[in-house]
C-alpha positions as CSV (number, residue, x, y, z in Angstrom):
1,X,63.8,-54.4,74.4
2,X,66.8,-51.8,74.3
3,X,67.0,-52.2,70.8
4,X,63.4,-51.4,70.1
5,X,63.6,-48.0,72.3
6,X,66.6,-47.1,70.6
7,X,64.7,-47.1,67.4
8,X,61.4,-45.5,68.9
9,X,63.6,-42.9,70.5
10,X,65.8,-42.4,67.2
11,X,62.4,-42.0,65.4
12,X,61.1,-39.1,67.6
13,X,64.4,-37.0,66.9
14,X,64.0,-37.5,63.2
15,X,60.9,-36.2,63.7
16,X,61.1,-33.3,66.2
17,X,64.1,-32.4,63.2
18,X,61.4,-31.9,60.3
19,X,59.7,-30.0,62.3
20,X,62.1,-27.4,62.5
21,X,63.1,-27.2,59.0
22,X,59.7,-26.6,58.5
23,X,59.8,-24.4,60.4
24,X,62.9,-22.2,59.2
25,X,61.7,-22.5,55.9
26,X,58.1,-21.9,55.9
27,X,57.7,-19.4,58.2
28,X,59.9,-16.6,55.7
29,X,57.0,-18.3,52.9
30,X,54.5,-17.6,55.2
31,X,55.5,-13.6,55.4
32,X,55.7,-13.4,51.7
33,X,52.5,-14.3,51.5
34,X,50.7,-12.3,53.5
35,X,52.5,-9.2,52.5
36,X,51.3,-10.2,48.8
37,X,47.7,-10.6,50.2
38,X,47.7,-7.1,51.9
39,X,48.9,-5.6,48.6
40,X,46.3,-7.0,46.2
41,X,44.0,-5.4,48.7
42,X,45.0,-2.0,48.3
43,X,44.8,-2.5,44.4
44,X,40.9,-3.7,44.0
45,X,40.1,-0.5,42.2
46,X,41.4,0.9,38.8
47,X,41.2,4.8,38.3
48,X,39.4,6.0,35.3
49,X,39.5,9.8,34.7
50,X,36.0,11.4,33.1
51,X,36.3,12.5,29.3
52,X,34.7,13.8,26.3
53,X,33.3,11.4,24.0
54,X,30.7,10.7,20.9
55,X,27.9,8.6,22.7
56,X,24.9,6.9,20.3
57,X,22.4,4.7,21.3
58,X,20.9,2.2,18.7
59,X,18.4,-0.4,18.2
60,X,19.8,-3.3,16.0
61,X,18.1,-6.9,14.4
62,X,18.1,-8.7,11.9
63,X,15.6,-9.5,8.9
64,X,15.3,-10.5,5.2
65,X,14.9,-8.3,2.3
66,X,11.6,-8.3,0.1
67,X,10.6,-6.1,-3.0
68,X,8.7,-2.8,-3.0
69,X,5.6,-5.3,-4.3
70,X,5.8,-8.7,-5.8
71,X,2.5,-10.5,-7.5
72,X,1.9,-14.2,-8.8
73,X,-0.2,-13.9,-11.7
74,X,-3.1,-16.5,-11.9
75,X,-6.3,-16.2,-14.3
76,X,-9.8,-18.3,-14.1
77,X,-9.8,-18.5,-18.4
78,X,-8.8,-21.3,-19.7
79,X,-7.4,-22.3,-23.1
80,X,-4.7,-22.0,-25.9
81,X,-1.7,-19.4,-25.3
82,X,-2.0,-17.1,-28.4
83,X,1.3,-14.7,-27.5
84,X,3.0,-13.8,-24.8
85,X,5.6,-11.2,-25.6
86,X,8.0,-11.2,-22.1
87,X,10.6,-12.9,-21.1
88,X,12.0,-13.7,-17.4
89,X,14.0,-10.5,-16.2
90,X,12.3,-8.2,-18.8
91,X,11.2,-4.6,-17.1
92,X,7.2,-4.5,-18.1
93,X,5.2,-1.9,-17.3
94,X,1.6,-1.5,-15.5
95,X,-0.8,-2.8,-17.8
96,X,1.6,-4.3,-20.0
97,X,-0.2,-6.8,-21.7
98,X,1.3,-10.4,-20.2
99,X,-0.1,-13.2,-22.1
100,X,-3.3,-13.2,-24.5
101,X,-5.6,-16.3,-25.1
102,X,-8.1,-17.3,-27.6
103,X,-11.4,-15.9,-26.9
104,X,-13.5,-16.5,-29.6
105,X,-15.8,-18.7,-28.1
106,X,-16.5,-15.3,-26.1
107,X,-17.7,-13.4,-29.1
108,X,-21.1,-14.9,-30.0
109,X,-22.0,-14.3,-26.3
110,X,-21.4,-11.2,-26.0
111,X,-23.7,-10.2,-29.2
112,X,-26.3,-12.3,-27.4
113,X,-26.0,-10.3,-24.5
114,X,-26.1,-6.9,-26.2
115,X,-29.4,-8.0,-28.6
116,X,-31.0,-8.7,-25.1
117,X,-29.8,-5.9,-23.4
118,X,-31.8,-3.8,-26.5
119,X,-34.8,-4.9,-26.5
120,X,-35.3,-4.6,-22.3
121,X,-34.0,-1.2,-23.1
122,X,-36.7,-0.6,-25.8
123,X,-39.6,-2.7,-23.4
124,X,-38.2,-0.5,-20.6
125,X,-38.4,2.5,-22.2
126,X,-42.4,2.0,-23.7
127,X,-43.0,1.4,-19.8
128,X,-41.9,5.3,-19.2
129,X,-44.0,6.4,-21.3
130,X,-46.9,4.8,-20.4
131,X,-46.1,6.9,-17.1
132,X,-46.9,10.1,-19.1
133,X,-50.6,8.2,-19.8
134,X,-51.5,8.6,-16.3
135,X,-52.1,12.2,-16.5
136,X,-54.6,12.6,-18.9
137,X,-54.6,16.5,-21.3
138,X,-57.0,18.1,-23.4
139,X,-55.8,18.2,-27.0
140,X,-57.3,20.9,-28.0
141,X,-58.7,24.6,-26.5
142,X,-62.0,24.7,-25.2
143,X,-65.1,24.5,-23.4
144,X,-65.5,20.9,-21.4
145,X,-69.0,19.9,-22.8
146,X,-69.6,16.1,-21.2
147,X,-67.2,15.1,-18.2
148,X,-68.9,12.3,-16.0
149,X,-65.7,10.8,-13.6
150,X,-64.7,11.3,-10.2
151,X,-62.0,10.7,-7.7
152,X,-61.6,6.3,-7.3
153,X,-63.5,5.3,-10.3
154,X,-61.6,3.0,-12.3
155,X,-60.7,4.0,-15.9
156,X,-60.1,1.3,-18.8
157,X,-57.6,1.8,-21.5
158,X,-59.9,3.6,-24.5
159,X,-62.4,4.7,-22.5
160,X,-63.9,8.4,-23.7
161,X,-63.4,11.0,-20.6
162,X,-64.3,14.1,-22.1
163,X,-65.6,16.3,-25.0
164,X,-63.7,19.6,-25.6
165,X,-65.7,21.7,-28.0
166,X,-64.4,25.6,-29.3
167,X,-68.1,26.7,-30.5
168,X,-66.3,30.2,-31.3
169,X,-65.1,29.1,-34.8
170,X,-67.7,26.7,-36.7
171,X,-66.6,25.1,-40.2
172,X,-67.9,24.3,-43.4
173,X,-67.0,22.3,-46.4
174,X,-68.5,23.4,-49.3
175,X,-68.2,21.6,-53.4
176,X,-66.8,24.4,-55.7
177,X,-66.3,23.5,-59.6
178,X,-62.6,22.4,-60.3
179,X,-62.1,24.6,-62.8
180,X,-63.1,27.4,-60.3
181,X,-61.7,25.8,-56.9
182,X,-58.4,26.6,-58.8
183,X,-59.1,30.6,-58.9
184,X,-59.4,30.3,-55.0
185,X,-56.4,30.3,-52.6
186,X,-56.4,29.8,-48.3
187,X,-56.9,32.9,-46.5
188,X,-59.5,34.3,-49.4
189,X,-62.4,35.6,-48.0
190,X,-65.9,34.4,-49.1
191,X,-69.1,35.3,-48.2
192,X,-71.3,32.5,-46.2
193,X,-75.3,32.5,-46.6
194,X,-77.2,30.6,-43.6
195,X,-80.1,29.1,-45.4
196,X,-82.8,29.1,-42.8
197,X,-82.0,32.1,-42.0
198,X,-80.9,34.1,-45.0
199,X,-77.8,35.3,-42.5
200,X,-74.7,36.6,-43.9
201,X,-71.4,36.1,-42.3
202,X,-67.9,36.8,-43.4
203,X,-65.5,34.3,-44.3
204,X,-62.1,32.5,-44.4
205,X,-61.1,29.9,-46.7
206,X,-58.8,27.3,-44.2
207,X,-58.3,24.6,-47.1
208,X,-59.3,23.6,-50.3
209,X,-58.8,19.7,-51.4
210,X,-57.1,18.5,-54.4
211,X,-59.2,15.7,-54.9
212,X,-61.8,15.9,-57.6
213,X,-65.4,14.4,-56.6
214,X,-68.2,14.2,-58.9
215,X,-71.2,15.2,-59.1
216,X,-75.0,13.7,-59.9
217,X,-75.2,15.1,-63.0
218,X,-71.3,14.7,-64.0
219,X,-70.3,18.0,-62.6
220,X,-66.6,17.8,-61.1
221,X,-65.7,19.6,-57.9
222,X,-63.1,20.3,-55.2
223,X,-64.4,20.5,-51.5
224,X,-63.1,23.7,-50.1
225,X,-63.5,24.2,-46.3
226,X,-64.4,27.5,-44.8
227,X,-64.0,28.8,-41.1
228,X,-66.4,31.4,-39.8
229,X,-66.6,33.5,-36.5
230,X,-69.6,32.3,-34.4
231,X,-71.6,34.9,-33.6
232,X,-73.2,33.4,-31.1
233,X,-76.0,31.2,-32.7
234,X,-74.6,28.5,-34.9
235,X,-75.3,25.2,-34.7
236,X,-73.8,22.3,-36.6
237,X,-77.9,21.8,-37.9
238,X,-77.3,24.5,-39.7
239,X,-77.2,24.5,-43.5
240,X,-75.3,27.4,-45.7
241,X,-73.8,28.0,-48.8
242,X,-71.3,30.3,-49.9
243,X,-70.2,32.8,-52.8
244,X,-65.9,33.6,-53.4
245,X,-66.6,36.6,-55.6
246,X,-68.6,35.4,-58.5
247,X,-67.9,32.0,-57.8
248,X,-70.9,30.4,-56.2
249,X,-70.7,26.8,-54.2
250,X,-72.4,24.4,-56.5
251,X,-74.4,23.1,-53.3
252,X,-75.1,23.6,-49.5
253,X,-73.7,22.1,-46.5
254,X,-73.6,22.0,-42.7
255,X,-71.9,23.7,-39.8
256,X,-69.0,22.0,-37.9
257,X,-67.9,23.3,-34.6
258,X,-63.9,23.7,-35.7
259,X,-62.1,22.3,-33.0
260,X,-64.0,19.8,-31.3
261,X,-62.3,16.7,-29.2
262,X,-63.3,13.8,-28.0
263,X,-60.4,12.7,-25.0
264,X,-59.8,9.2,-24.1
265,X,-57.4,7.5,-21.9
266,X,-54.4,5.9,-23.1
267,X,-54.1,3.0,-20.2
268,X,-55.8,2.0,-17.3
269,X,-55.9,3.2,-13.9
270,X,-57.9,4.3,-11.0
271,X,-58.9,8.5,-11.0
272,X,-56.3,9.7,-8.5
273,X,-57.0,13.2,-8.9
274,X,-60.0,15.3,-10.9
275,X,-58.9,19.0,-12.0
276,X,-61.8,19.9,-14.2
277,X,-65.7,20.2,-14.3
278,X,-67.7,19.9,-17.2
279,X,-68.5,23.4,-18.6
280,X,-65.3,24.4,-17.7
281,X,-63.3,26.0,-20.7
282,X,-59.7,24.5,-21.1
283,X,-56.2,24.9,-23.0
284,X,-54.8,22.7,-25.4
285,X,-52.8,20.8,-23.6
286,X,-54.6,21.5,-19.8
287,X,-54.5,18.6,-17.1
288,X,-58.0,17.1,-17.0
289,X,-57.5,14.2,-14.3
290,X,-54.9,12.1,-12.8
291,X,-55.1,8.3,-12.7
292,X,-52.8,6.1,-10.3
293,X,-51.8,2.2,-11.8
294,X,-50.5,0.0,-9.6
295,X,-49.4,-2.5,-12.6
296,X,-48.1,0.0,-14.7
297,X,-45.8,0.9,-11.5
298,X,-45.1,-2.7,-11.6
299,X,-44.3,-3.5,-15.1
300,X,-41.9,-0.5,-14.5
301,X,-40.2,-1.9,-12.0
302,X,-40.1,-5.1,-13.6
303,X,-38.9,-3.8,-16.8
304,X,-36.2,-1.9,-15.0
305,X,-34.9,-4.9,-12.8
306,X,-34.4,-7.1,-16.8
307,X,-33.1,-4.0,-17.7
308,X,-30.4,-4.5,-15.2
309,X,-30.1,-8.5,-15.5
310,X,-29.4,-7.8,-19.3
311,X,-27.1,-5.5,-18.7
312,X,-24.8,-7.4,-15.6
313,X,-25.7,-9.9,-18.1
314,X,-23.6,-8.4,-21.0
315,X,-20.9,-6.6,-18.5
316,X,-20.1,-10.5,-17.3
317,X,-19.5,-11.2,-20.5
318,X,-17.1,-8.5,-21.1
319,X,-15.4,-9.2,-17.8
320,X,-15.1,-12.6,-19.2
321,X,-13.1,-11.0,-22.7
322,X,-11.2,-9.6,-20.2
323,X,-9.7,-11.8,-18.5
324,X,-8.5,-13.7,-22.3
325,X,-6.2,-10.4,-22.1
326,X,-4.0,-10.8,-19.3
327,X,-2.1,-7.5,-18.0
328,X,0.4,-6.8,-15.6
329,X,-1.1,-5.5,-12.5
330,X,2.5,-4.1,-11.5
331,X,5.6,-2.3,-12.8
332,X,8.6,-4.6,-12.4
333,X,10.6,-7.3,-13.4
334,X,9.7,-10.7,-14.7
335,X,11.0,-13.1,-12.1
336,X,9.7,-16.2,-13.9
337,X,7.7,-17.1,-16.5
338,X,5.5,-20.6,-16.5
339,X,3.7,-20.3,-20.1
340,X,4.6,-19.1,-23.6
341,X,2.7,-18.8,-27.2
342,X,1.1,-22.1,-27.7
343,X,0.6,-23.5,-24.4
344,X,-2.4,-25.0,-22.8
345,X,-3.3,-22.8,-19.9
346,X,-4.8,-24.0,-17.0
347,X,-7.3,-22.1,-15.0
348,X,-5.9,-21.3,-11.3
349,X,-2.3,-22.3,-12.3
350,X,0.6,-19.2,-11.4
351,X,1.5,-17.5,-15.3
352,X,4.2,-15.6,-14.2
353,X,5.7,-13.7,-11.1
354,X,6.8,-9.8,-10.8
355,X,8.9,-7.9,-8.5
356,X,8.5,-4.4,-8.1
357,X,12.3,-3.6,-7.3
358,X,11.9,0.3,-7.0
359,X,13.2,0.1,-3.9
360,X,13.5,-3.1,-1.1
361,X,12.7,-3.2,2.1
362,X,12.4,-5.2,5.6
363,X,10.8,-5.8,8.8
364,X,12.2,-5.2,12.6
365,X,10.6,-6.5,15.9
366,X,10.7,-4.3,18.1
367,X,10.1,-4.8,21.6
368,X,7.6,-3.2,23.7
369,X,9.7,-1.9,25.7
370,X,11.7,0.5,23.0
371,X,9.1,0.7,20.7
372,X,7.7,4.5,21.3
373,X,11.4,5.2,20.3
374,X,10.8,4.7,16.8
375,X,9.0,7.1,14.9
376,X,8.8,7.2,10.8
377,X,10.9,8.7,9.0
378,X,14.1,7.4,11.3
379,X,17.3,7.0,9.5
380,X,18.2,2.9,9.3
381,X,21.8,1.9,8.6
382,X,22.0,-1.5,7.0
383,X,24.2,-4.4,6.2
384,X,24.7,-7.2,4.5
385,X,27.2,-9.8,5.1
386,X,26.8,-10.7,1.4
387,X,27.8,-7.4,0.1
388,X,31.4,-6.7,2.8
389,X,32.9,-3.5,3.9
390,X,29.5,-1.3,2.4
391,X,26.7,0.0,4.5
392,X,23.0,1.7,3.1
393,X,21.0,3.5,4.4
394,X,17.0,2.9,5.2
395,X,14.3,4.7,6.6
396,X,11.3,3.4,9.0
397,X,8.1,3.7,6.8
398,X,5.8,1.8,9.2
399,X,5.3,1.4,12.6
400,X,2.7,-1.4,13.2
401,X,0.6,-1.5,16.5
402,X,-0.2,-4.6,16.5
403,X,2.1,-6.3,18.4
404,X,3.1,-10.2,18.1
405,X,2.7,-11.9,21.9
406,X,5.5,-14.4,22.7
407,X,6.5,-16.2,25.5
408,X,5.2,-13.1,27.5
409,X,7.1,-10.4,25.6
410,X,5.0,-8.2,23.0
411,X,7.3,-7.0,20.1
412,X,6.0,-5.0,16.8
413,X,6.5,-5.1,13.5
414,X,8.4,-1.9,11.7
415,X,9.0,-1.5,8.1
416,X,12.1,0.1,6.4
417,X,12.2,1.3,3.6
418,X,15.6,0.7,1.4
419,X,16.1,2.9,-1.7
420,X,19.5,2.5,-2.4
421,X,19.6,-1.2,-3.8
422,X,22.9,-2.0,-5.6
423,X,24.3,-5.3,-5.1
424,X,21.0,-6.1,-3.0
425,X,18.8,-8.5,-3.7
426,X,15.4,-9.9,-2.4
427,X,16.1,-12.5,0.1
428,X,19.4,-11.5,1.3
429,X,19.8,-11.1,5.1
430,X,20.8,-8.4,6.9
431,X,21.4,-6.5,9.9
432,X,19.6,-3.1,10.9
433,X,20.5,-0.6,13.3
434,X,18.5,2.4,14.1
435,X,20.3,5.3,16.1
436,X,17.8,6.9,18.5
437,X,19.4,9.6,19.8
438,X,23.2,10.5,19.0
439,X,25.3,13.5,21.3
440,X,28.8,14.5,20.5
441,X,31.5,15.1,22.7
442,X,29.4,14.8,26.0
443,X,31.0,13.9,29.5
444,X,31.4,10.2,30.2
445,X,33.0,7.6,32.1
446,X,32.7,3.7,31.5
447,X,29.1,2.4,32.1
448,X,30.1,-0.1,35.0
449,X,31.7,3.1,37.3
450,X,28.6,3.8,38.1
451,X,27.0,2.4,40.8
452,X,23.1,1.4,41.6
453,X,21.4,4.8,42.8
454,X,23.6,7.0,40.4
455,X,26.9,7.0,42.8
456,X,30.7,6.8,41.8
457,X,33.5,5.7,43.6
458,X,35.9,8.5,44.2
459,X,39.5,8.7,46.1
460,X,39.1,10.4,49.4
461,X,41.4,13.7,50.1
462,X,44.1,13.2,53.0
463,X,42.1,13.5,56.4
464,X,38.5,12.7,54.7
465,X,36.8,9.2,55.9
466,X,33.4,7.8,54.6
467,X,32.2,5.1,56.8
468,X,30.2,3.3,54.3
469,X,32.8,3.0,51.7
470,X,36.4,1.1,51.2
471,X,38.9,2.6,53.3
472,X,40.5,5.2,50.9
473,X,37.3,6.0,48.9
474,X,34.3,7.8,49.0
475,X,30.9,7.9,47.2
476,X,29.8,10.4,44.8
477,X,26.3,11.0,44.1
478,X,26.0,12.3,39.9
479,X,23.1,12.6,37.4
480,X,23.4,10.7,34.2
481,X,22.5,11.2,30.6
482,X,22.4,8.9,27.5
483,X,24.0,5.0,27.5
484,X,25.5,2.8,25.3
485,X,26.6,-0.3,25.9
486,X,30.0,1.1,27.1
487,X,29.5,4.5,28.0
488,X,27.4,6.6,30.1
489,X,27.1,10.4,29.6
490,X,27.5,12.6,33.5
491,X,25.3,15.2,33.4
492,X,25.9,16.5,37.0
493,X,29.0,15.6,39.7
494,X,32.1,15.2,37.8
495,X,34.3,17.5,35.4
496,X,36.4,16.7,32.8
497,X,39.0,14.6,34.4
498,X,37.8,13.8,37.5
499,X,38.6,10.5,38.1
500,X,36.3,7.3,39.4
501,X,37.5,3.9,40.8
502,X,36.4,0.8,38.7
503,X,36.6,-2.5,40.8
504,X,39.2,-4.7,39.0
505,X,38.1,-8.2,38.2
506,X,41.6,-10.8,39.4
507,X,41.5,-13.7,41.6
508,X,42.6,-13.7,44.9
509,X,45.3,-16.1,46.1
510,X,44.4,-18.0,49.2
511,X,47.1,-19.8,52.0
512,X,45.8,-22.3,54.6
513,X,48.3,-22.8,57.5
514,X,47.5,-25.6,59.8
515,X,47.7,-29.2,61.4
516,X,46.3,-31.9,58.7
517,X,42.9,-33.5,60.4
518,X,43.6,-35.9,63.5
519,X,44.6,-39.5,62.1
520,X,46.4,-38.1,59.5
521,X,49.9,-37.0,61.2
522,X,52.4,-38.4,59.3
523,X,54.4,-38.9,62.1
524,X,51.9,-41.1,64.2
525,X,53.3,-44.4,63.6
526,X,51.7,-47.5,65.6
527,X,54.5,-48.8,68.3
528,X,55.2,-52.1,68.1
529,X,54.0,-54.1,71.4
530,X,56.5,-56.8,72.8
């Protein structure tokens, strides 16, 4: 019993003598501590005076290069290859002929089509006139002597109209010996003797024929026609004869009114329009009546529409020779090349493909929320990280509205435009930026100094206080300008080196002085019982 509360006793002092090591020792740790903690307080801000400095802001992606143009070349002609006088990474020009195939099964079609197209050109053409038909003229001058139509009557191709008579000059034809016909000449007057009534009237020879007739009797004559001024009572009953000097008519003949006309139409029709009476006196050439055809208007118009069918007909056909010469529908360069002389081409199949590389260029996204800050004409700085350490320039050619919708955020499409293409190629991918506004030598402090509402952190002067801010500090309200992603331009509130506080980012050390939890003392030991 003694010697177990000897131990217990001795246990207690061993104890009660940790303690106060820990004491002596810890306590000075303890201090040091705290003091460090109070310090670190005071230094949670870093000063950062306001400066001049450059200040851009940019837009930047990333995208693939592509030509100026590119085209596959394809054709619906098939057959043999006959030349094709390229080769891949040749410069051909716009029109260059590409690759040229055997056409001659091309050629007997196309005179096919041009015979056709002829003869509905010649069909088509006989249909206009026939238009001319409808209106129906007096050949001749003179007095309208039988007329019988009116407006609606229907008029048959041949049918007589009217008879145009000019009673003012009769005609007679008259047999003069040959020997004597030759003595005469046109224009010679004669003297003209109207049997019945012994009448004399002056003369004109109008003609006088070559042709000998004979006689009863065997006499040989020439007919020689003679016009003579009605005066008023000639008839074509009437008989005359005639003397040319001494040169007497070897026999009598009868009067002829000179011009004398019987008109008939030259198609059919219906009498659209009437502008004459009979007994009405006319001019050669005068509009007697009008007629209207509605199947004359139709053969026109079906004579027209083969007209047309001939000639799409033939125009096919020359489309079709076309296409046997192949041309380059681009300037560029020959990227590749799938057929040469001699080949089988196959209709549909790609000949050859060409890239315009005048000049490359590329498309951004932009998204909706920067896009009214691109305009055309914008310089675009580009890089490659196939061609190191160099940097061209581009320029925004495009700006597409219509935007591309994903996963709630609308971006567009904008094209640049490179010119400057050395060591570039198609394909390649690079990085864009677009500056969108750029100042120089601006006021600015770092971007994170300044606080939501527009507000810096400033040092207080000795005796000022702000109650909302860290002891030592007070908030200044300033206007800003232009970001970047660093860098904030102060329009208003701060001069050139003025300074702002800029909360530091450490870690705080932390000290937790206390008992451990109950039921872990270390110096709780169970007693042993007796």
């Amino acid at each position: 019993m003694k010697s177990f509360l000897k131990n217990k006793k001795t246990k207690r002092l061993i104890g009660i003598g940790v303690i106060a090591v820990l004491l002596i020792v810890g306590i000075p740790y303890l201090v040091s501590n705290i003091g460090q903690r109070r310090e670190s307080t005071e230094e949670l801000y870093t000063m950062v005076a306001a400066e001049n400095r450059d200040i851009t802001v940019s837009l930047s992606g990333a995208g693939t290069l592509k030509p100026a143009d590119s085209y596959v070349v394809t054709t619906l002609t098939s057959g043999d290859v006959i030349s094709a006088p390229f080769e891949e990474g040749d410069v051909v020009e716009k029109d260059a002929i590409l690759f040229e195939i055997d056409s001659s099964n091309v050629g007997s079609n196309i005179e096919t089509a041009e015979i056709s197209l002829a003869e509905s050109q010649r069909n088509y053409n006989r249909k206009l006139e026939n238009i001319d038909d409808l209106t129906v003229r007096s050949d001749v001058a003179g007095t309208i002597v039988t007329f019988d139509l009116k407006v609606g009557d229907t008029v048959q191709m041949g049918q007589m109209i009217a008879t145009v008579r000019n009673s003012s000059v009769m005609t007679i034809t008259l047999p003069f010996g040959s020997e004597d016909a030759k003595s005469l000449a046109k224009g010679q007057s004669v003297l003209v003797t109207v049997t019945d009534t012994y009448e004399t009237l002056e003369g004109k020879i109008s003609e006088i024929s070559t042709v000998n007739e004979v006689l009863p009797g065997g006499m040989i004559t020439n007919k020689v026609t003679i016009d003579v001024i009605n005066p008023g009572g000639l008839r074509p009953d009437h008989v005359a004869t005639a003397m040319a000097g001494s040169i007497a008519s070897f026999d009598s003949g009868n009067f002829a009114y000179k011009d004398e006309s019987v008109i008939s139409s030259k198609t059919s029709g219906d009498v659209k329009e009437i502008r004459v009476k009979e007994g009405d006196i006319v001019a050669d050439g005068e509009v007697l009546l009008i007629l209207d055809s509605t199947m004359l208007m139709d053969e026109i118009q079906i004579a027209k529409n083969n007209l047309r069918r001939a000639q799409i007909s033939l125009d096919s056909q020359y489309d079709a020779l076309e296409n046997y010469m192949i041309l380059s529908p681009i300037g560029g360069t020959v990227i590749e090349k799938n057929y040469k002389a001699g080949d089988k081409l196959e209709a549909g199949k790609a000949l050859t493909t060409i890239f315009d590389l005048s000049h490359l260029t590329m498309t951004l996204y932009i998204d909706e929320l920067d896009i009214k800050k691109i305009n055309v004409g914008q310089p675009v700085s580009i890089t490659a990280e196939a061609v190191e350490d160099k940097t061209f320039i581009g320029e925004v050619t495009k700006v597409n509205i219509n935007g591309i919708t994903s996963g709630g955020t609308t971006t567009y499409p904008v094209t640049i435009q490179i010119d400057q293409t050395d060591e570039l190629l198609p394909g390649m991918n690079v990085d864009a930026k677009i500056v969108i506004e750029s100042k120089t030598a601006v006021l600015a402090i770092p971007a994170e100094a300044v606080l939501r509402g527009d507000r810096v952190l400033v040092k207080t002067l000795p005796g000022e206080s702000a109650a909302d801010a860290p002891e030592g500090y007070k908030f200044l309200d300033v206007k800003t300008g232009i970001s970047d992603l660093n860098y904030i331009e102060i329009t208003e509130g701060l001069s050139l080196g003025d300074e702002v506080a800029i909360e530091k980012r450490v870690a705080k050390d932390s000290f937790t002085f206390g008992r451990p939890p109950q039921g872990e003392d270390p110096f709780d030991e169970e007693v042993e019982q007796p």
